[in-house]
Residue frames as qw, qx, qy, qz and C-alpha x, y, z in Angstrom:
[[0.000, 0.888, 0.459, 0.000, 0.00, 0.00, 0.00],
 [0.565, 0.345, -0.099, 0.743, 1.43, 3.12, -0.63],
 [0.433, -0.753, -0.345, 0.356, 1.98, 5.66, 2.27],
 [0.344, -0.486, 0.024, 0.803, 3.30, 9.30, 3.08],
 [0.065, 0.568, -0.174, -0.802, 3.17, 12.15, 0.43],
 [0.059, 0.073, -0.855, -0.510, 2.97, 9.86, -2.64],
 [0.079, -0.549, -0.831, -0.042, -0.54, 8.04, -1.40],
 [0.058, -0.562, -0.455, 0.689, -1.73, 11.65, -0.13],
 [0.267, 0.518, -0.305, -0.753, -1.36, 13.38, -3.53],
 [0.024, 0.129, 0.961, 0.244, -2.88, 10.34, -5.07],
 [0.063, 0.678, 0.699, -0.219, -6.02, 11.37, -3.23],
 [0.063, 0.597, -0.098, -0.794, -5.86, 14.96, -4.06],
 [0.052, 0.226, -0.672, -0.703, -5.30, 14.26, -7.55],
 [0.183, -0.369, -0.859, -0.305, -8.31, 11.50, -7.84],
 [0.007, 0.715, 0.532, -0.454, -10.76, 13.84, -5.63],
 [0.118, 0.623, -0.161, -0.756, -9.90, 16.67, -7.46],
 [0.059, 0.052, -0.822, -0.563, -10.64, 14.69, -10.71],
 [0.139, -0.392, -0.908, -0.047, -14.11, 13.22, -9.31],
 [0.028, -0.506, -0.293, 0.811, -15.08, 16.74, -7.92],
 [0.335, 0.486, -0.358, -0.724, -15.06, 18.09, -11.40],
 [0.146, -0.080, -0.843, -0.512, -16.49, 15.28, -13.05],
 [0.367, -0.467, -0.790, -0.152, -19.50, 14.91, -10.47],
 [0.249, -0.755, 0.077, -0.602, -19.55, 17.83, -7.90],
 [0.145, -0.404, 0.694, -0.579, -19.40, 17.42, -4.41],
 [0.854, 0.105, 0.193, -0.471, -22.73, 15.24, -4.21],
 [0.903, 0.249, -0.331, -0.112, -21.54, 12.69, -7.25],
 [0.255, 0.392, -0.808, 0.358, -17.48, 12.03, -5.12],
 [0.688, -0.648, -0.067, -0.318, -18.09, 9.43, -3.14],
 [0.313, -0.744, 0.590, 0.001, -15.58, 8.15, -0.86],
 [0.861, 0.057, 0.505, 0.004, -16.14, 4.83, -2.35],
 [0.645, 0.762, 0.054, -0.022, -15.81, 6.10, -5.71],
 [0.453, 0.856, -0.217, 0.117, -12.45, 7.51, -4.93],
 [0.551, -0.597, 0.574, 0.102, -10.85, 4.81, -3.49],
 [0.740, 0.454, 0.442, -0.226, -11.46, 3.27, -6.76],
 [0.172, 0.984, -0.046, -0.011, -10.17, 5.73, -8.35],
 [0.151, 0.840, -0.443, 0.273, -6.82, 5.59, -6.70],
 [0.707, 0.122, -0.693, -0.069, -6.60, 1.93, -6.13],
 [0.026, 0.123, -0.789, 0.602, -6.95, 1.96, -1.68],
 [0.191, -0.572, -0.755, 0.256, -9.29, 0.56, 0.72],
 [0.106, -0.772, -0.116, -0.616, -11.54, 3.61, 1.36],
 [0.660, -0.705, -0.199, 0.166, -10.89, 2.60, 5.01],
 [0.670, 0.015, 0.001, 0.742, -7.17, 3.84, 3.87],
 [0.077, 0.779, 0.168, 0.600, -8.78, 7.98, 3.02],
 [0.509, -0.847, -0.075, -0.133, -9.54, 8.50, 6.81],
 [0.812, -0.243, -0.172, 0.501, -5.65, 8.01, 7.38],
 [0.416, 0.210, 0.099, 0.879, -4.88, 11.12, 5.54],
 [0.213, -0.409, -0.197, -0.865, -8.51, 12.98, 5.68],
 [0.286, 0.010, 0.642, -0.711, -11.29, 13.51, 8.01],
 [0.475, 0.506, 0.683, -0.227, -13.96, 12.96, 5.92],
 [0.370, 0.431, 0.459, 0.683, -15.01, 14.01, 1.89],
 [0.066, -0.969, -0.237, -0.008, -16.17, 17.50, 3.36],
 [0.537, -0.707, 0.296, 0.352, -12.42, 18.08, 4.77],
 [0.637, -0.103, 0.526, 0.554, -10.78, 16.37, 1.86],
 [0.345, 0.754, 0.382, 0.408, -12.75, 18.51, -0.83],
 [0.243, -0.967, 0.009, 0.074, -11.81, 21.84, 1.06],
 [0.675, -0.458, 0.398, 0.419, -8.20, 20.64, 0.54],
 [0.562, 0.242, 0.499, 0.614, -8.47, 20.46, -2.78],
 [0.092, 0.880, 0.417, 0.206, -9.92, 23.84, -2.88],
 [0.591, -0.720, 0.154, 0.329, -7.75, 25.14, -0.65],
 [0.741, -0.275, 0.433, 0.433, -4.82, 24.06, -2.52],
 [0.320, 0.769, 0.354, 0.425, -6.57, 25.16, -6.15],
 [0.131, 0.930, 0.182, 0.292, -6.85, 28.54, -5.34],
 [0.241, -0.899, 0.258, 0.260, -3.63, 29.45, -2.97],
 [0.617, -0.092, 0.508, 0.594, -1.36, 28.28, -5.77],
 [0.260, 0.755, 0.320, 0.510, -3.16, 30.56, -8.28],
 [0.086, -0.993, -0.027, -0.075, -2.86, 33.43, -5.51],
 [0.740, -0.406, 0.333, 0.420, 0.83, 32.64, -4.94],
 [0.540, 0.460, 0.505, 0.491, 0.85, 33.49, -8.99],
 [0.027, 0.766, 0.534, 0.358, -1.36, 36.10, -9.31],
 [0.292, -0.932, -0.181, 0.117, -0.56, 38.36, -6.09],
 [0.491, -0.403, 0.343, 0.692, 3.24, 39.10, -6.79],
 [0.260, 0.397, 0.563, 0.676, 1.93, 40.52, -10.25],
 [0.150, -0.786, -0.495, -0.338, -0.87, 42.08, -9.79],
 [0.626, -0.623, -0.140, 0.448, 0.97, 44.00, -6.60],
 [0.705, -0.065, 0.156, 0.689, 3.82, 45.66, -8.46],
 [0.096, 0.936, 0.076, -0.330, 4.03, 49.23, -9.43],
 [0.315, 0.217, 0.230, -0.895, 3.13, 51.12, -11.22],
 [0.563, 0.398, 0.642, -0.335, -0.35, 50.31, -12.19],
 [0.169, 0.476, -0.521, -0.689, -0.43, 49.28, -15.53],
 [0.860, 0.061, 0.139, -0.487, -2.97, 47.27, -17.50],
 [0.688, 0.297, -0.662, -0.027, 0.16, 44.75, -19.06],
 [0.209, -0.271, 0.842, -0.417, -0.21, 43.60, -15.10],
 [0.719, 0.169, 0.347, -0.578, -3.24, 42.26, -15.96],
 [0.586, 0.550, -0.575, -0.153, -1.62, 40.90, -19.24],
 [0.424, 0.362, -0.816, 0.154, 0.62, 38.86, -17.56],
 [0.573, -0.012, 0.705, -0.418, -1.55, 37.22, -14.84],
 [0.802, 0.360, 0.038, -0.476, -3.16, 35.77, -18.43],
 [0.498, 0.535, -0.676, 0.091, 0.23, 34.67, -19.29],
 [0.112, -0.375, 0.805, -0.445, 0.55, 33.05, -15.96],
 [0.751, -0.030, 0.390, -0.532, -2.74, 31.64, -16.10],
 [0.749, 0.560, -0.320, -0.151, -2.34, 29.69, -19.47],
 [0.336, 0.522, -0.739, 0.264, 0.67, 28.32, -18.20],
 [0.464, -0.155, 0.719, -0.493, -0.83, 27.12, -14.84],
 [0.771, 0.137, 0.356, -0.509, -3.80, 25.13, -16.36],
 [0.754, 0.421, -0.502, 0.042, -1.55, 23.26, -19.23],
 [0.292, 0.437, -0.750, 0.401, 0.58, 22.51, -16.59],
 [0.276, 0.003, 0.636, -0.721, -2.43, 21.91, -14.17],
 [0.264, -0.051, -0.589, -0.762, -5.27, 20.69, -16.67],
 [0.271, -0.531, -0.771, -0.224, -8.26, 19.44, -14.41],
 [0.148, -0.250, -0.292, 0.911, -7.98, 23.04, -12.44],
 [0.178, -0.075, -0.193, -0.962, -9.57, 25.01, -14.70],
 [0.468, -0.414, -0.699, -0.348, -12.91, 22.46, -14.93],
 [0.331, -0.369, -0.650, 0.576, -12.55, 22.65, -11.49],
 [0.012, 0.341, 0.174, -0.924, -13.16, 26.40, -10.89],
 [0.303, -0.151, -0.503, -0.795, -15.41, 26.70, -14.11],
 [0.516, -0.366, -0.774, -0.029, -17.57, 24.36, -11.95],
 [0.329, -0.374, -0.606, 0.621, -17.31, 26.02, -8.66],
 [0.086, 0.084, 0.010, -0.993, -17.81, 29.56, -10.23],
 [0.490, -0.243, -0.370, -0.751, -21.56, 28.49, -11.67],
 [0.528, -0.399, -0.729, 0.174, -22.48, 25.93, -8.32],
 [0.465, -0.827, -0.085, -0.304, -23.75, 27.56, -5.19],
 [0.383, 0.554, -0.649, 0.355, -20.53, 28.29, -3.12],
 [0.440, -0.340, 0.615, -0.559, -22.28, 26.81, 0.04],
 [0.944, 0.037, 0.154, -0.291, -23.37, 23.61, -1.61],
 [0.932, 0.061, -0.031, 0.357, -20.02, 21.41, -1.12],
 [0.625, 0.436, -0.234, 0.604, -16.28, 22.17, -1.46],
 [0.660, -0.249, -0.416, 0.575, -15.90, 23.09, 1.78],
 [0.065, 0.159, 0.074, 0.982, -16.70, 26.89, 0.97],
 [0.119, -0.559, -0.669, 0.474, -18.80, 29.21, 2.67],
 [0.236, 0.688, 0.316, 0.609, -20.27, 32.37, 1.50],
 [0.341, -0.925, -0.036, -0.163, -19.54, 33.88, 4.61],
 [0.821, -0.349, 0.178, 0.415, -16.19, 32.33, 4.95],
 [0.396, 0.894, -0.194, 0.078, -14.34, 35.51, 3.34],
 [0.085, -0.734, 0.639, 0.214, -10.80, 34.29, 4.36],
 [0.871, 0.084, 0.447, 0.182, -11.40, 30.89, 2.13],
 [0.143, -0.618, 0.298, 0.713, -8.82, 31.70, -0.62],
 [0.265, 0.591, 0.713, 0.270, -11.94, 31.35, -3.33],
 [0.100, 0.926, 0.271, 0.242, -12.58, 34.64, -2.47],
 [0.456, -0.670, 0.283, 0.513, -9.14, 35.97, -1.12],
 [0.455, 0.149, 0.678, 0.557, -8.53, 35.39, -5.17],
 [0.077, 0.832, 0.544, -0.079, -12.23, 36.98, -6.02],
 [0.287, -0.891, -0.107, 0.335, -11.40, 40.03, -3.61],
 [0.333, -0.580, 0.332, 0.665, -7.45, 40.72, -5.27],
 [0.303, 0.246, 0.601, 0.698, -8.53, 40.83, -8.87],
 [0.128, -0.849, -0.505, -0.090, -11.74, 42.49, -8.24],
 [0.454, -0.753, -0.215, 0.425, -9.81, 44.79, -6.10],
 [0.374, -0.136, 0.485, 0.779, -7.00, 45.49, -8.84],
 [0.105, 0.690, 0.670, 0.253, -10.27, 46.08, -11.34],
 [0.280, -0.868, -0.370, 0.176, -11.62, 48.63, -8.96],
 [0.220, -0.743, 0.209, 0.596, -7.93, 51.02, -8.44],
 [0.471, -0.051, 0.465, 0.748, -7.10, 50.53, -12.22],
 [0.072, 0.639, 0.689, 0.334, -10.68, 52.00, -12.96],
 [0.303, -0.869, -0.291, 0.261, -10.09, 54.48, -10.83],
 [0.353, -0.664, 0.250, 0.610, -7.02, 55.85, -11.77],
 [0.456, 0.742, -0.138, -0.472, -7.75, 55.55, -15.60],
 [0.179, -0.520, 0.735, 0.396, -5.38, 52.87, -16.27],
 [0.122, 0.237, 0.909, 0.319, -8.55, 50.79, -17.63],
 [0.100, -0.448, -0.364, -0.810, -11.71, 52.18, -18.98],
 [0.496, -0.199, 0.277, -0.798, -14.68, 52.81, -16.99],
 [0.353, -0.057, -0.897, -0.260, -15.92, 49.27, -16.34],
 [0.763, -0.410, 0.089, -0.491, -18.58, 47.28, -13.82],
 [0.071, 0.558, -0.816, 0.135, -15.94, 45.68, -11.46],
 [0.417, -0.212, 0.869, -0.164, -17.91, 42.95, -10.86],
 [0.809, 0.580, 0.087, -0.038, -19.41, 41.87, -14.56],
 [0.628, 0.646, -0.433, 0.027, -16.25, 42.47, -15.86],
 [0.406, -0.506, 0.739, -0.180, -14.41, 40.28, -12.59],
 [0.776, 0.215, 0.499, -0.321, -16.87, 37.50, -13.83],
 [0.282, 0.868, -0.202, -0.356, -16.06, 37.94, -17.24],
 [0.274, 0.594, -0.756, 0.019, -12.44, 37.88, -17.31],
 [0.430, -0.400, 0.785, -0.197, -12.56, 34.45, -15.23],
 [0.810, 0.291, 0.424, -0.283, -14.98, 33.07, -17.51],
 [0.888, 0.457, -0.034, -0.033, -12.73, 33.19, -20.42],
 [0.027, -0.625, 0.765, -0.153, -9.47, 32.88, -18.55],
 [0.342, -0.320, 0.879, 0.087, -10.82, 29.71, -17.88],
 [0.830, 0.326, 0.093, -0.444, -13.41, 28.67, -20.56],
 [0.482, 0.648, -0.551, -0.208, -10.62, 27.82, -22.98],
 [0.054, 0.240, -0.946, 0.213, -8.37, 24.76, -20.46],
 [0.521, 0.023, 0.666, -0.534, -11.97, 23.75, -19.23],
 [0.808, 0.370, 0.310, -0.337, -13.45, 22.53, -22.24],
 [0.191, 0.675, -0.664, -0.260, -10.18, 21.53, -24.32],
 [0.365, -0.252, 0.896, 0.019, -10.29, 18.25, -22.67],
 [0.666, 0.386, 0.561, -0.305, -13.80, 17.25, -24.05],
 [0.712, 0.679, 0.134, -0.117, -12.86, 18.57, -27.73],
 [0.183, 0.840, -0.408, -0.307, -9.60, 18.58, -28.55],
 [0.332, -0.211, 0.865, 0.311, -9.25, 15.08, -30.16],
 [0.414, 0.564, 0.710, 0.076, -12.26, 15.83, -31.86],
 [0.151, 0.930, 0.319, -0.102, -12.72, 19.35, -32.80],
 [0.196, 0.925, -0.316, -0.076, -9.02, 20.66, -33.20],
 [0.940, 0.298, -0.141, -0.090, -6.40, 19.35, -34.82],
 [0.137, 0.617, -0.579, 0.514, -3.54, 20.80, -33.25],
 [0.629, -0.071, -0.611, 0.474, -2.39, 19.65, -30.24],
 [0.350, -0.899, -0.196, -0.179, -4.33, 21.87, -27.33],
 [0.729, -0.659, -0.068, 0.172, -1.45, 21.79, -25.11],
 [0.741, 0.184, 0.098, 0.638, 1.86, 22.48, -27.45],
 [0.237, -0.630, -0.164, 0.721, 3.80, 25.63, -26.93],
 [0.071, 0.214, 0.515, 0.827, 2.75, 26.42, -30.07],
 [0.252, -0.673, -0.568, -0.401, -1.06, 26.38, -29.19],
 [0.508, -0.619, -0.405, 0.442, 0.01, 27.91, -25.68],
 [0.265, -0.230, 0.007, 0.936, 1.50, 30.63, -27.19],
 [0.048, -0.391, -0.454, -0.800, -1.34, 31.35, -29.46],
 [0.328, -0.698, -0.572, 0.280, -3.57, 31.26, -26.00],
 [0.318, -0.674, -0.341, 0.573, -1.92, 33.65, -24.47],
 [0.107, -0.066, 0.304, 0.944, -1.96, 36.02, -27.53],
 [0.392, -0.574, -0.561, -0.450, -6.04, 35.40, -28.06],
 [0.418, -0.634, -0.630, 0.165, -6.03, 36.24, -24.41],
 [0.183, -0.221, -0.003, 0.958, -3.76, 39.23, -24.33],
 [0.100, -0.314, -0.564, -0.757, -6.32, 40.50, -27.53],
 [0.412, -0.611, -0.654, -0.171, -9.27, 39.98, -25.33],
 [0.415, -0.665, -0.275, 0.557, -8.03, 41.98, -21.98],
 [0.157, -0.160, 0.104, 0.969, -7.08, 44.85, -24.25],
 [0.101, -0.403, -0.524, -0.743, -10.48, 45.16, -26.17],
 [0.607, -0.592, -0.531, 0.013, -12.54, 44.34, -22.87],
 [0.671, -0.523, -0.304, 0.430, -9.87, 46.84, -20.57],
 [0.492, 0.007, 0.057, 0.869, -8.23, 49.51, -22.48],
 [0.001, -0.511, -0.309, 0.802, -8.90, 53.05, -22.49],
 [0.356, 0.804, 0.472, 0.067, -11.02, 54.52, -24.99],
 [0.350, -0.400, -0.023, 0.847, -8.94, 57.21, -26.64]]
């Protein structure tokens, strides 16, 4: 049986797979010993229970993206190619991460109190510690002119929806629907140029 770090990120990996195929309802624990070839009696060694073990994976999701994201988005002076390059960063995370994105795409249209371990009152989960620092960035670049006049929270929504639309549904069509390779640093680069395009039409100023 396998044990320490190795069997721990086993679970992660197969919860965080079974999340996003079935929500929080469809994982069961059965399912994802299954999954990830242990006794289910083997889960409780690592987790408390699938309420705890989802919250991990949530957990984990979203402070690796803010680990990314806040050292950018931070830096001075305010300038909208900060926003640029969190897209660059994102692209890169979710090829390199590829059932993330489903993840979040999921979480962002579910009720944030029905599973994953997330409250809507629980403002320091770092679902919305994420949320809050883009939203927040939004808000002072709009203020100070570096992006147009927007609505900081349509256009918060927005940008997340097609920062991740693109890695979330790749998996389902890209042996059918494109011929390229989704994941080469060819098609990665062309991401993050369709995505650059998009934050400038959707953010710049109006001169």
């Amino acid at each position: 049986m396998p044990r320490g770090e190795n069997a721990r990120d086993r679970i992660l990996e197969g919860a965080l797979e079974l999340l996003t195929e079935y929500g929080y309802e469809g994982m069961s624990l059965q399912r994802l010993a299954d999954r990830v070839g242990l006794h289910k009696s083997t889960l409780f060694h690592y987790f408390g229970g699938k309420e705890a073990l989802a919250d991990e994976v949530c957990v984990g999701i979203c402070e690796r993206l803010l680990k990314e994201v806040e050292p950018v988005l931070a830096s001075h002076p305010l300038e909208l190619e900060q926003i640029l390059r969190v897209g660059d960063a994102k692209v890169d995370h979710f090829a390199r991460e590829r059932w993330t994105a489903r993840f979040l795409l999921r979480l962002m249209v579910a009720h944030l109190d029905a599973g994953f371990g997330v409250s809507r009152n629980d403002g320091d989960h770092p679902v919305f510690q994420l949320l809050v620092l883009i939203g927040s960035w939004l808000d002072r670049a709009r203020n100070e002119g570096v992006i147009r006049p927007i609505r900081v929270r349509q256009t918060l929504l927005n940008v997340m929806g097609v920062v991740l639309f693109h890695p979330a549904v790749v998996h389902d069509i890209g042996g059918t629907i494109l011929a390229e390779d989704p994941w080469s640093p060819e098609s990665l680069a062309a991401r993050r140029r369709e995505l650059r395009s998009f934050l400038r039409g959707a953010l710049a100023p109006v001169a």
